[in-house]
PDB file of N, CA, C and O in Angstrom:
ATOM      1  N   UNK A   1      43.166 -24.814  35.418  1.00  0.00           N
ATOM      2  CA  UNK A   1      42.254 -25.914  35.144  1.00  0.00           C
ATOM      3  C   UNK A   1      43.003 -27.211  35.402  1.00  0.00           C
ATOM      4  O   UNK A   1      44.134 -27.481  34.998  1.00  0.00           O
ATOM      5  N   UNK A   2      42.120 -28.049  36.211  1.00  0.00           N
ATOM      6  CA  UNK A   2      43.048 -29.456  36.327  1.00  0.00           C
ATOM      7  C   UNK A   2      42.910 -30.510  35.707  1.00  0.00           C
ATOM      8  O   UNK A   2      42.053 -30.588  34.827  1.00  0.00           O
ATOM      9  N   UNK A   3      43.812 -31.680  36.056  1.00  0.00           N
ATOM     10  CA  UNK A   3      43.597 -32.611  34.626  1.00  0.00           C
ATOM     11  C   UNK A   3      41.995 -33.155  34.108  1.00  0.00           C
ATOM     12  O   UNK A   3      41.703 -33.500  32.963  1.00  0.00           O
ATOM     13  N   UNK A   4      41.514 -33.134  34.737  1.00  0.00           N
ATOM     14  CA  UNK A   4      39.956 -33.437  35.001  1.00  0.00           C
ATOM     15  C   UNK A   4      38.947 -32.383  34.041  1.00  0.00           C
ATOM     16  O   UNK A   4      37.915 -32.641  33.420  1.00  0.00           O
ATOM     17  N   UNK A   5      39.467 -31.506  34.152  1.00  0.00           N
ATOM     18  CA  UNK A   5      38.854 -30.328  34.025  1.00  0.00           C
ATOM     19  C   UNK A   5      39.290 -30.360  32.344  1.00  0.00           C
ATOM     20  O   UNK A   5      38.274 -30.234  31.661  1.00  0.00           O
ATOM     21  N   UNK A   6      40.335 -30.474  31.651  1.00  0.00           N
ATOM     22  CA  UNK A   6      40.623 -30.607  30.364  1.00  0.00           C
ATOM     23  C   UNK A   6      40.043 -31.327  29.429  1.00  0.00           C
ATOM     24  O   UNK A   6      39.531 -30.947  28.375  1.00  0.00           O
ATOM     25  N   UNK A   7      40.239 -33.301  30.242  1.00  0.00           N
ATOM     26  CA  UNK A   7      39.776 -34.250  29.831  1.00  0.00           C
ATOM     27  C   UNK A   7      37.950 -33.533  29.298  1.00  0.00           C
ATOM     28  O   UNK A   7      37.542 -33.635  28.141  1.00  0.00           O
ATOM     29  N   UNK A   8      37.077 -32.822  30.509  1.00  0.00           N
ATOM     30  CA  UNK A   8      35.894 -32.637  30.033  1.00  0.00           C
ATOM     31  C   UNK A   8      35.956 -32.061  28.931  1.00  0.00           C
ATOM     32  O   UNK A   8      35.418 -32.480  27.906  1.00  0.00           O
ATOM     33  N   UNK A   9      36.678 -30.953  29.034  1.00  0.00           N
ATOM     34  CA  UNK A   9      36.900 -29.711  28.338  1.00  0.00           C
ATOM     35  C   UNK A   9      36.703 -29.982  26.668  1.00  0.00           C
ATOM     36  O   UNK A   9      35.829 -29.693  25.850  1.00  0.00           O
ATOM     37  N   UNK A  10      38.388 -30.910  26.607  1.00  0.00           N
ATOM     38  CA  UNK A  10      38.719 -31.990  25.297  1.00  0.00           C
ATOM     39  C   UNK A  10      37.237 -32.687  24.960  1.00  0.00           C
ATOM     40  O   UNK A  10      36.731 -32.114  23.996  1.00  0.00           O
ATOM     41  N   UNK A  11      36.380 -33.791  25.499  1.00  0.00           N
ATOM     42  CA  UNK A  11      35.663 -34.606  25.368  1.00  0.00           C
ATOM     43  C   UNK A  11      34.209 -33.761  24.785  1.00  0.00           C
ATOM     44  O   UNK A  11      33.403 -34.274  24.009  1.00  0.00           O
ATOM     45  N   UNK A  12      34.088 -32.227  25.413  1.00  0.00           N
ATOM     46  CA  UNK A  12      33.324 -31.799  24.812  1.00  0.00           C
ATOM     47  C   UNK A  12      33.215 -31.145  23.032  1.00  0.00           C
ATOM     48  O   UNK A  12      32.211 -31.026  22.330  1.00  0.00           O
ATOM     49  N   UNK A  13      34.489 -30.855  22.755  1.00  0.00           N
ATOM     50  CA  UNK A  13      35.064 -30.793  21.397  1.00  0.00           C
ATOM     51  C   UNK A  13      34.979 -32.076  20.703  1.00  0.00           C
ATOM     52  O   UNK A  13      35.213 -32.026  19.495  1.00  0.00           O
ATOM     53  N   UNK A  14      34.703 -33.180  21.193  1.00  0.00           N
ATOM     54  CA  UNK A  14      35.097 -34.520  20.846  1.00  0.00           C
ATOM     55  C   UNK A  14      34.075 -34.827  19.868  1.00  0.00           C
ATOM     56  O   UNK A  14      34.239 -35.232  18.717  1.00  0.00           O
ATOM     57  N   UNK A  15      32.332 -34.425  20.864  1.00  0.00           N
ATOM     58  CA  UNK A  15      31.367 -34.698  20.361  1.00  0.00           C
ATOM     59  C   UNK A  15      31.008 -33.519  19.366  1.00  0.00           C
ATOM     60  O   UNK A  15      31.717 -32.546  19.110  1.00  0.00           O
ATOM     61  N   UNK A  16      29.551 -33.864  18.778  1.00  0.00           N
ATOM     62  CA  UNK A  16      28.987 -33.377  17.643  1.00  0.00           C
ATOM     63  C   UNK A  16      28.081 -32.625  18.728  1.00  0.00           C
ATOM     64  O   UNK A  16      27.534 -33.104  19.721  1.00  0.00           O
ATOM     65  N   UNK A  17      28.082 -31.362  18.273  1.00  0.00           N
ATOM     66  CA  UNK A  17      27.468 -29.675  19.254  1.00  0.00           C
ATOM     67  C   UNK A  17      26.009 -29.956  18.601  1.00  0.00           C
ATOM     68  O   UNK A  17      25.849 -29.542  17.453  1.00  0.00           O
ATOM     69  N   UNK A  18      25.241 -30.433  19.054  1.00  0.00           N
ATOM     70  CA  UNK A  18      24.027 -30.675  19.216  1.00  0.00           C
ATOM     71  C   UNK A  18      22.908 -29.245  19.489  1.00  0.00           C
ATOM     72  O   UNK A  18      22.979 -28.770  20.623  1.00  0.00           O
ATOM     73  N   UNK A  19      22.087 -28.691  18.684  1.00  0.00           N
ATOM     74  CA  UNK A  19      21.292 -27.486  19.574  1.00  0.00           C
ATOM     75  C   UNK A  19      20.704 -27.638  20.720  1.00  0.00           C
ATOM     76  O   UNK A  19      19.938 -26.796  21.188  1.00  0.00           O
ATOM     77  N   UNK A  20      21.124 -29.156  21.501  1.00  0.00           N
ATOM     78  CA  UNK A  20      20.660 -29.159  22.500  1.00  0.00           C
ATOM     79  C   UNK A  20      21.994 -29.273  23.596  1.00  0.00           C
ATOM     80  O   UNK A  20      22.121 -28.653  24.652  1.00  0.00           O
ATOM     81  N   UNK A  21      22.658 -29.975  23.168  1.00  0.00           N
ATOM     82  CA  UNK A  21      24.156 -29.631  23.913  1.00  0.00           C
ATOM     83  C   UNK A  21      24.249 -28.119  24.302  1.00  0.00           C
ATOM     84  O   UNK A  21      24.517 -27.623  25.396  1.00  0.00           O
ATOM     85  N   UNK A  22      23.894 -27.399  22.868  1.00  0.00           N
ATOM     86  CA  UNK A  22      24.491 -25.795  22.941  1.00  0.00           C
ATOM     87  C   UNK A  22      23.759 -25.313  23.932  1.00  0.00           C
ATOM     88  O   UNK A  22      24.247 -24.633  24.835  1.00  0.00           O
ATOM     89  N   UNK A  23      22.450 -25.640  23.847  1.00  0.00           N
ATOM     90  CA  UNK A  23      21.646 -25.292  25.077  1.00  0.00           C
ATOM     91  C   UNK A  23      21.911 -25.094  26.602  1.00  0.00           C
ATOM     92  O   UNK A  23      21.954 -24.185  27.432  1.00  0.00           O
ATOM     93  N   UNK A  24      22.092 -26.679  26.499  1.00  0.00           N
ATOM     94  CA  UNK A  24      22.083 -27.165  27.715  1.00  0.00           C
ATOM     95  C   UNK A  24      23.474 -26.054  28.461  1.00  0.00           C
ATOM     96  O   UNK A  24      23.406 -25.508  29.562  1.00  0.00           O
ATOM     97  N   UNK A  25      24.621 -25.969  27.500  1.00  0.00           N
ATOM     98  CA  UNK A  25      26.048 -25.486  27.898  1.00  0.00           C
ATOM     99  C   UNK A  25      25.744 -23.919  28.196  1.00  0.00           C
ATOM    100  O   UNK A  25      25.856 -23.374  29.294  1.00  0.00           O
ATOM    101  N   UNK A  26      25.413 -23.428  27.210  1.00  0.00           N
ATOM    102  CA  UNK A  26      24.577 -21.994  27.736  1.00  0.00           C
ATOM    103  C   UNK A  26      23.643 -21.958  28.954  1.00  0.00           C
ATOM    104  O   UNK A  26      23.931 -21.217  29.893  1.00  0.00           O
ATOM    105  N   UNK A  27      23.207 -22.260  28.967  1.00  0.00           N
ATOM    106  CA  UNK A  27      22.354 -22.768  30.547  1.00  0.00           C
ATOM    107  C   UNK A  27      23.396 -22.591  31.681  1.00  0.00           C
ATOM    108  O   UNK A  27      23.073 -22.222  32.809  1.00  0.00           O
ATOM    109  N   UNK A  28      24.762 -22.900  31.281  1.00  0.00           N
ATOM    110  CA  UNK A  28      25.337 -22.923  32.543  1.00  0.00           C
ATOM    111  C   UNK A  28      26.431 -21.586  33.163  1.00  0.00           C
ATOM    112  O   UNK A  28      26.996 -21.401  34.240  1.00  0.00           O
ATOM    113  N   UNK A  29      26.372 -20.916  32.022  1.00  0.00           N
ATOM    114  CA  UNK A  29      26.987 -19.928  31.732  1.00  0.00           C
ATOM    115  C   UNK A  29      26.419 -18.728  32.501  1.00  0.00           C
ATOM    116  O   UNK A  29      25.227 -18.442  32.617  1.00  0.00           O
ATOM    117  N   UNK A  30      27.575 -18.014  33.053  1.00  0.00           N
ATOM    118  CA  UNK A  30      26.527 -17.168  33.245  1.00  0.00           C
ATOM    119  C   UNK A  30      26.169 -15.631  32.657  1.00  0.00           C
ATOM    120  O   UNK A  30      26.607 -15.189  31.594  1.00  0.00           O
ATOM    121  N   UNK A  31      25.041 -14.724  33.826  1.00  0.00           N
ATOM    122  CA  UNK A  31      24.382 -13.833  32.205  1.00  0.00           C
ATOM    123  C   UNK A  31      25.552 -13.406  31.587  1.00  0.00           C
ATOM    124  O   UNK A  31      25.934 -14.132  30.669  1.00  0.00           O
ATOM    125  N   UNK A  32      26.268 -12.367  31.853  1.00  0.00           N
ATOM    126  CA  UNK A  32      27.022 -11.824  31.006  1.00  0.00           C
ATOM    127  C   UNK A  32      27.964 -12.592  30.158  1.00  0.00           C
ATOM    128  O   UNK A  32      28.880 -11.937  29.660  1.00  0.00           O
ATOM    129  N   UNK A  33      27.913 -13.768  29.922  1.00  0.00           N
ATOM    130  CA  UNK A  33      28.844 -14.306  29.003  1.00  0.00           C
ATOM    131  C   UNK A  33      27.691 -14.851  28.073  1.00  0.00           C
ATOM    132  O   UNK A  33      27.904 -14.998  26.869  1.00  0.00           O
ATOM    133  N   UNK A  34      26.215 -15.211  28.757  1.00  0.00           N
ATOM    134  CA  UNK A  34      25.238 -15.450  28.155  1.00  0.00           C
ATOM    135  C   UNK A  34      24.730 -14.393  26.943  1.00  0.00           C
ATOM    136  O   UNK A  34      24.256 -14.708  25.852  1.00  0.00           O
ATOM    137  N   UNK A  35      24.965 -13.106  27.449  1.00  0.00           N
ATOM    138  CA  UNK A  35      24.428 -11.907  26.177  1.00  0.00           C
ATOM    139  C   UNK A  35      25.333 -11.873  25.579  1.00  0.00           C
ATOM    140  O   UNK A  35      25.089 -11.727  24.381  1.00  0.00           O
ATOM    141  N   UNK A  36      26.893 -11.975  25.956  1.00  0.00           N
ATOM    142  CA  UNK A  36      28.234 -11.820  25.010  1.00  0.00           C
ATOM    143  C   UNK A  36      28.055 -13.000  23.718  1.00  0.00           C
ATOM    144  O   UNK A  36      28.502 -12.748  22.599  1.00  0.00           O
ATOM    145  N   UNK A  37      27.423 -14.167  23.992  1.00  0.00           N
ATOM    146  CA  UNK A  37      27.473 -15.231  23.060  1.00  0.00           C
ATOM    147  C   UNK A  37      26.015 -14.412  22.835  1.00  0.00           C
ATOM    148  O   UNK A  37      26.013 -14.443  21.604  1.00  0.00           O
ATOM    149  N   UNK A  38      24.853 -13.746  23.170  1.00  0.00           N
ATOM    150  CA  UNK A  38      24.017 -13.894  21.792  1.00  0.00           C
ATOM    151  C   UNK A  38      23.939 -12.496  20.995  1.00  0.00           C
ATOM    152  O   UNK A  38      23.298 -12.413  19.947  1.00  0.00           O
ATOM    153  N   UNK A  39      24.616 -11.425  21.542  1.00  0.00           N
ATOM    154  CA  UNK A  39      25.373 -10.369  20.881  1.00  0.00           C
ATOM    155  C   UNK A  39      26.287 -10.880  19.780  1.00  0.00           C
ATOM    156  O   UNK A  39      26.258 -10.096  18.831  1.00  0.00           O
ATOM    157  N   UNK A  40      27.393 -12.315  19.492  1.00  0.00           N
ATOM    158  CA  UNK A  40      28.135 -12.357  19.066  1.00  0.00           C
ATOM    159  C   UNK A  40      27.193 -13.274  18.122  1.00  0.00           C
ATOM    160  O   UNK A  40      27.510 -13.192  16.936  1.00  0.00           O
ATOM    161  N   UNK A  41      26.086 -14.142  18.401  1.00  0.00           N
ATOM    162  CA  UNK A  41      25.583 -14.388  17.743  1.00  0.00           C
ATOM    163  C   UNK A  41      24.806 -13.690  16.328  1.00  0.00           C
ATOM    164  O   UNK A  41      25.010 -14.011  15.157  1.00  0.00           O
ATOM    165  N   UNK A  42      23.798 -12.572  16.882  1.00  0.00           N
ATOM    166  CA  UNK A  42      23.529 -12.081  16.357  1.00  0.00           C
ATOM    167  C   UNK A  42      24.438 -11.296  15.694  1.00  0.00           C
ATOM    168  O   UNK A  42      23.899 -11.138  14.598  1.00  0.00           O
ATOM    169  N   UNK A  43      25.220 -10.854  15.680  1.00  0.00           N
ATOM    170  CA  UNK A  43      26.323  -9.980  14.702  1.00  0.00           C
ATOM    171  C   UNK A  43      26.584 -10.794  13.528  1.00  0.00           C
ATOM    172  O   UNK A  43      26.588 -10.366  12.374  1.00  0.00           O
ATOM    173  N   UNK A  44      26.817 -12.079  13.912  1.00  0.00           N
ATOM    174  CA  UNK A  44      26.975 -13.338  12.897  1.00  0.00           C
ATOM    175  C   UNK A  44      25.753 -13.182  12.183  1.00  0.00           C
ATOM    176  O   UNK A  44      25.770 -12.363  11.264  1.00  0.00           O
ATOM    177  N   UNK A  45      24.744 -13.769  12.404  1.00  0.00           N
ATOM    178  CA  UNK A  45      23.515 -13.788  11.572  1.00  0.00           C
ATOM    179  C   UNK A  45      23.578 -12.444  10.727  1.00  0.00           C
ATOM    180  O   UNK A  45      23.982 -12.652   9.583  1.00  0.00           O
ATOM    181  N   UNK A  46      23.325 -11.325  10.963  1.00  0.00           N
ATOM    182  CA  UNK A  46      23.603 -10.288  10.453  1.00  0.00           C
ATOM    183  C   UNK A  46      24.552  -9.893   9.794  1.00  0.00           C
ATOM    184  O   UNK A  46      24.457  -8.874   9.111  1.00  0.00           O
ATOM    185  N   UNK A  47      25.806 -10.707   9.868  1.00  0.00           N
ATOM    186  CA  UNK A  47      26.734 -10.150   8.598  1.00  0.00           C
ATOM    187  C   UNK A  47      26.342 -11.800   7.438  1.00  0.00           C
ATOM    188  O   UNK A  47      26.609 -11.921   6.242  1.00  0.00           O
ATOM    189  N   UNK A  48      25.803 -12.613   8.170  1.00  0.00           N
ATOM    190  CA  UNK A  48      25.880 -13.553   7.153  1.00  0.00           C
ATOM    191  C   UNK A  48      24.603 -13.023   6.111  1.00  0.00           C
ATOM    192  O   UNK A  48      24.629 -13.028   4.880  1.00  0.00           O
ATOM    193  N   UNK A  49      23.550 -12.593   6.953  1.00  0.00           N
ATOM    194  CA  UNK A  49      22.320 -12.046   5.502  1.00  0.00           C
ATOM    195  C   UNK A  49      22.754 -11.084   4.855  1.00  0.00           C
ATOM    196  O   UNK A  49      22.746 -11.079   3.624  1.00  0.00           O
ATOM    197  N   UNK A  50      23.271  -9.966   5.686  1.00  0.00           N
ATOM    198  CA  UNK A  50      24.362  -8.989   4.204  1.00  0.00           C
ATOM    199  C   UNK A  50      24.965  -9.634   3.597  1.00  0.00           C
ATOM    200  O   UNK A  50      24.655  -9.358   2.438  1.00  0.00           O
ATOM    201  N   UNK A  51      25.936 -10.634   3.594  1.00  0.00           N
ATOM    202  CA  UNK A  51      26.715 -11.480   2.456  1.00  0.00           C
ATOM    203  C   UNK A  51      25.957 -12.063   1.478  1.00  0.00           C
ATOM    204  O   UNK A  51      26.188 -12.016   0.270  1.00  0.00           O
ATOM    205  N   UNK A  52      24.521 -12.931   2.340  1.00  0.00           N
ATOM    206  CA  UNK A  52      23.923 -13.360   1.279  1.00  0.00           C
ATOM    207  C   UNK A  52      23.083 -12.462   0.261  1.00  0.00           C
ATOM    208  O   UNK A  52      22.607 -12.859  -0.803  1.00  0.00           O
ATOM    209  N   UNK A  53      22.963 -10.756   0.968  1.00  0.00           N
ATOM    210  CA  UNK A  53      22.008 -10.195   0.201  1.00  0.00           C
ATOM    211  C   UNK A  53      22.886  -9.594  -0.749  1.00  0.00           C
ATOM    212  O   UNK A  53      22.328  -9.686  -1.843  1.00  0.00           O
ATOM    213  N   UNK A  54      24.166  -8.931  -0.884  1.00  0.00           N
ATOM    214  CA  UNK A  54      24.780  -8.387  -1.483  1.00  0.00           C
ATOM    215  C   UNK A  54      25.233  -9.914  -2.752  1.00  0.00           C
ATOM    216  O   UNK A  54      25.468  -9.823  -3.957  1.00  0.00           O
ATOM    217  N   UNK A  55      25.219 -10.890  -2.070  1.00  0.00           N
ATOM    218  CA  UNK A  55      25.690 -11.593  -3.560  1.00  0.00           C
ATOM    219  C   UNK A  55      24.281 -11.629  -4.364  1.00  0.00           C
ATOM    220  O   UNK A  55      24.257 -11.179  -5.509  1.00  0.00           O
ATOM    221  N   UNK A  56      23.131 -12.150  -3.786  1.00  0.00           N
ATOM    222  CA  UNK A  56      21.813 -12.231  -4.762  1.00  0.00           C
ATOM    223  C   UNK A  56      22.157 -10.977  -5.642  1.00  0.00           C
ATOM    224  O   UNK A  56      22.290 -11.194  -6.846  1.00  0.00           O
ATOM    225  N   UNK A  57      22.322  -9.654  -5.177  1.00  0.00           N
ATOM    226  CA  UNK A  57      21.996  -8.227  -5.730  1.00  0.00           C
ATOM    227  C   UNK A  57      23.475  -8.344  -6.721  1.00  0.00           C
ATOM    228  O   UNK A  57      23.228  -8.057  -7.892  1.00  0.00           O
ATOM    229  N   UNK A  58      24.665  -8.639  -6.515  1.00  0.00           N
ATOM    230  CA  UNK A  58      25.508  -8.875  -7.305  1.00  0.00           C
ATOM    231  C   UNK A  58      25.072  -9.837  -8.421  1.00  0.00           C
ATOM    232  O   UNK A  58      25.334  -9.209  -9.447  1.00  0.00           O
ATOM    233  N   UNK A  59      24.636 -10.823  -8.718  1.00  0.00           N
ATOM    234  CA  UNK A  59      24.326 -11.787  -9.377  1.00  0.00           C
ATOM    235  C   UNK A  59      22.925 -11.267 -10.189  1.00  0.00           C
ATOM    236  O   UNK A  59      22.707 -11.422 -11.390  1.00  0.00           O
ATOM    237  N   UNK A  60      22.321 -10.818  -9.515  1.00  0.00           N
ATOM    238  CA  UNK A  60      21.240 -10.193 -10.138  1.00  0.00           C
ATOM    239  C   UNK A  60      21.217  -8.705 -10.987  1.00  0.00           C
ATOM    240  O   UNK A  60      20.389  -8.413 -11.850  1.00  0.00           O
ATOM    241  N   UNK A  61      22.259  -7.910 -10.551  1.00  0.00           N
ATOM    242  CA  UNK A  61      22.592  -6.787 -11.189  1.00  0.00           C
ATOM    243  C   UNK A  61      22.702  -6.712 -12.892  1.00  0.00           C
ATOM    244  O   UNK A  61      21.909  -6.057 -13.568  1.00  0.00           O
ATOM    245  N   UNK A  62      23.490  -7.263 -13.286  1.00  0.00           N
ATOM    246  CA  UNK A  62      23.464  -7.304 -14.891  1.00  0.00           C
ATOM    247  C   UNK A  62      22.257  -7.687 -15.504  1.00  0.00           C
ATOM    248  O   UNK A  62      21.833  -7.021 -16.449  1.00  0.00           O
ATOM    249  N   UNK A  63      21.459  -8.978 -14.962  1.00  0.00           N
ATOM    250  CA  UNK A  63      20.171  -9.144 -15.713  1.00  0.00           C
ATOM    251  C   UNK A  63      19.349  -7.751 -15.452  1.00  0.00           C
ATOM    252  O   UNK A  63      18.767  -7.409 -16.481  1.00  0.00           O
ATOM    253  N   UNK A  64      19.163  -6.939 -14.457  1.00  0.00           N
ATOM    254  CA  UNK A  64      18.383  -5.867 -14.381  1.00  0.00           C
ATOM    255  C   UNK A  64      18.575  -4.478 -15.220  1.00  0.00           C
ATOM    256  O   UNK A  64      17.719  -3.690 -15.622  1.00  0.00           O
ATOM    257  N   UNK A  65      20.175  -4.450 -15.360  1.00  0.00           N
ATOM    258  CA  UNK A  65      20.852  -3.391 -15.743  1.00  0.00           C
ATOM    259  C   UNK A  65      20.419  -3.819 -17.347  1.00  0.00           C
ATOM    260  O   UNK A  65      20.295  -2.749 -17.944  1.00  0.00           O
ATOM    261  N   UNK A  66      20.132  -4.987 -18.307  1.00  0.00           N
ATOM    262  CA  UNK A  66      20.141  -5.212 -19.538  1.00  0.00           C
ATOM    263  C   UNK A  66      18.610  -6.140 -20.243  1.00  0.00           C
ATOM    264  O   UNK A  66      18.096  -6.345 -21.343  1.00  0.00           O
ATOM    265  N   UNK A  67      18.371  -6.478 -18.789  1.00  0.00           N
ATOM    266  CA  UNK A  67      17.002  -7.194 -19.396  1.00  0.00           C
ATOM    267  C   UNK A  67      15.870  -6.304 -19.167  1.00  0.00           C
ATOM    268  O   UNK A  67      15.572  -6.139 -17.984  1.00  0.00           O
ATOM    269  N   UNK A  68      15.054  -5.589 -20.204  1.00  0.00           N
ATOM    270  CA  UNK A  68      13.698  -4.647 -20.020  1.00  0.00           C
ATOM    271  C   UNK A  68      12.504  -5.496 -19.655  1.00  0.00           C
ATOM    272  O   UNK A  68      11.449  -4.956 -19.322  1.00  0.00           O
ATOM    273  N   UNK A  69      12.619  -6.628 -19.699  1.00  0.00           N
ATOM    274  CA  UNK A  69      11.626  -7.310 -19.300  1.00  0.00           C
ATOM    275  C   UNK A  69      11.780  -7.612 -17.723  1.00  0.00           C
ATOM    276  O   UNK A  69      11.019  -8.265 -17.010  1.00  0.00           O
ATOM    277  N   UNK A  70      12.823  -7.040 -17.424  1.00  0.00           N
ATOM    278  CA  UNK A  70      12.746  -7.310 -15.510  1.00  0.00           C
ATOM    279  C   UNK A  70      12.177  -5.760 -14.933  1.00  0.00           C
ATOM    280  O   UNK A  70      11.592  -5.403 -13.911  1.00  0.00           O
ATOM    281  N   UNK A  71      12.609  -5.157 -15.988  1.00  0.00           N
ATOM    282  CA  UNK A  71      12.166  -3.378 -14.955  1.00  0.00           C
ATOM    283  C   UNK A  71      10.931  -2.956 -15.911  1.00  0.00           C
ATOM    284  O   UNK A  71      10.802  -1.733 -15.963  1.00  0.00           O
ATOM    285  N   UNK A  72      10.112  -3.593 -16.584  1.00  0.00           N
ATOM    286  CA  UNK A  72       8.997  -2.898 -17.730  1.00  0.00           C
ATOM    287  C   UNK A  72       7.846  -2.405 -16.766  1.00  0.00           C
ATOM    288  O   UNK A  72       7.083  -1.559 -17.232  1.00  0.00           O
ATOM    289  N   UNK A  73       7.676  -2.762 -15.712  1.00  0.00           N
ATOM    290  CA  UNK A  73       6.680  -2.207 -14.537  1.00  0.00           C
ATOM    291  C   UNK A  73       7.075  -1.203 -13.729  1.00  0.00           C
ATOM    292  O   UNK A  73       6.324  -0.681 -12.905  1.00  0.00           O
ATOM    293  N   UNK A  74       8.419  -0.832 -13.938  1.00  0.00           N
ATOM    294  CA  UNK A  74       9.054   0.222 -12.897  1.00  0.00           C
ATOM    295  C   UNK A  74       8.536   1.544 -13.413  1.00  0.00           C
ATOM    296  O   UNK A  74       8.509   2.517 -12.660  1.00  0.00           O
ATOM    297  N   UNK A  75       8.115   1.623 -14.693  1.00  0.00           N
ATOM    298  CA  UNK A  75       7.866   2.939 -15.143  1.00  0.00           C
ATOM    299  C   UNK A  75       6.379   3.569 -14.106  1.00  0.00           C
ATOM    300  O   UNK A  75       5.897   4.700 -14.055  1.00  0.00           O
ATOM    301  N   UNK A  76       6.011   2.380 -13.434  1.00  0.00           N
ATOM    302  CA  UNK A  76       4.328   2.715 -12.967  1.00  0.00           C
ATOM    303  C   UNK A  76       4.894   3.168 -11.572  1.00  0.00           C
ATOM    304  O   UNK A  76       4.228   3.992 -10.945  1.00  0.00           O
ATOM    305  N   UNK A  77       5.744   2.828 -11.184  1.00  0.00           N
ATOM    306  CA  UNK A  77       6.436   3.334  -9.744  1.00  0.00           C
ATOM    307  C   UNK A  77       6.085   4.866  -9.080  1.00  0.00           C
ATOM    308  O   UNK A  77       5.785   5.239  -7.946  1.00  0.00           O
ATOM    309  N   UNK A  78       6.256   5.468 -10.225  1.00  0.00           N
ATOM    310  CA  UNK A  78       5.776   6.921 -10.308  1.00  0.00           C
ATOM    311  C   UNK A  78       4.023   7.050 -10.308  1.00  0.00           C
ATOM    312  O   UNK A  78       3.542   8.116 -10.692  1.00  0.00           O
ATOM    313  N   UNK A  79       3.329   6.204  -9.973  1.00  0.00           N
ATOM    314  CA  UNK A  79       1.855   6.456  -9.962  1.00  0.00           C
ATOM    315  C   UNK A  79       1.197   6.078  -9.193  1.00  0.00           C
ATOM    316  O   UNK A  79       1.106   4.905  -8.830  1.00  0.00           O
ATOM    317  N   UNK A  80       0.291   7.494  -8.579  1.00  0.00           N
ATOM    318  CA  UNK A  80       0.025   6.952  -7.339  1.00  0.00           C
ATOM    319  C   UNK A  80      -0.859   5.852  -7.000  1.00  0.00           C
ATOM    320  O   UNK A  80      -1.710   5.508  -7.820  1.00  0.00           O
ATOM    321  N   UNK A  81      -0.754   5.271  -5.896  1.00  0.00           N
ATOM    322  CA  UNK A  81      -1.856   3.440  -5.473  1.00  0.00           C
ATOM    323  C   UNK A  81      -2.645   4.060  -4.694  1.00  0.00           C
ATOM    324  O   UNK A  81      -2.549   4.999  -3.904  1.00  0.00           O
ATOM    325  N   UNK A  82      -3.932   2.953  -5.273  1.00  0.00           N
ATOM    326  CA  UNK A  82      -5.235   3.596  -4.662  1.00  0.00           C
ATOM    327  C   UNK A  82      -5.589   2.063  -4.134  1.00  0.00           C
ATOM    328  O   UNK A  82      -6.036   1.185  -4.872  1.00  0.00           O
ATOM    329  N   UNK A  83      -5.395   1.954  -3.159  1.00  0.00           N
ATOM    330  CA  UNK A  83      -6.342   0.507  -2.863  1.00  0.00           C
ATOM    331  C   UNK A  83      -7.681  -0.038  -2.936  1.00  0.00           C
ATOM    332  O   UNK A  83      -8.309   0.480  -2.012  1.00  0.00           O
ATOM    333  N   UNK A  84      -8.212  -0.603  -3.398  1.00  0.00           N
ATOM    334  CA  UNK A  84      -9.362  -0.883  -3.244  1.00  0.00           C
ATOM    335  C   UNK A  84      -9.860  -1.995  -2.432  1.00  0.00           C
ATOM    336  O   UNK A  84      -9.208  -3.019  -2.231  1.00  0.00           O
ATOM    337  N   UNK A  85     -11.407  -1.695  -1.823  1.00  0.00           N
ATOM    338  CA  UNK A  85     -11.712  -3.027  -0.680  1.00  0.00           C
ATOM    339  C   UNK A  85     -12.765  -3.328  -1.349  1.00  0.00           C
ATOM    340  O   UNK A  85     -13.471  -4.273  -0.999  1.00  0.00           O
TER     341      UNK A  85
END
């Protein structure tokens, strides 16, 4: 890469990554580095909602495990639903 080529390089780190910057920069990419970033994307999203779901369920665990007023409807779980229209 030449000096030119850095200066951009640098100047693009410089600024604030805009979802339209990101855009635009993906745009130029090509496919296979294009699915590698939304493969790597999505893996991200997906470990970030397991993190967030396992802490809700952590945080929420003891009130369920001790409060009867959170599970007093679970006993109906066992009965079968009949919908009505």
């Amino acid at each position: 890469m030449n000096w030119q080529g850095c200066m951009n390089l640098k100047s693009l780190y410089l600024r604030p990554m805009t979802t339209d910057n990101l855009i635009r920069e993906l745009e130029r990419l090509p496919l296979t580095e294009k699915l590698f970033v939304i493969e790597r994307t999505l893996k991200s999203i997906r470990t970030e909602k397991e993190k967030s779901l396992k802490h809700a369920v952590d945080s929420l665990y003891d009130d369920y495990k001790s409060d009867k007023e959170l599970t007093v409807f679970t006993h109906l779980d066992i009965e079968p639903f009949y919908e009505t229209r």
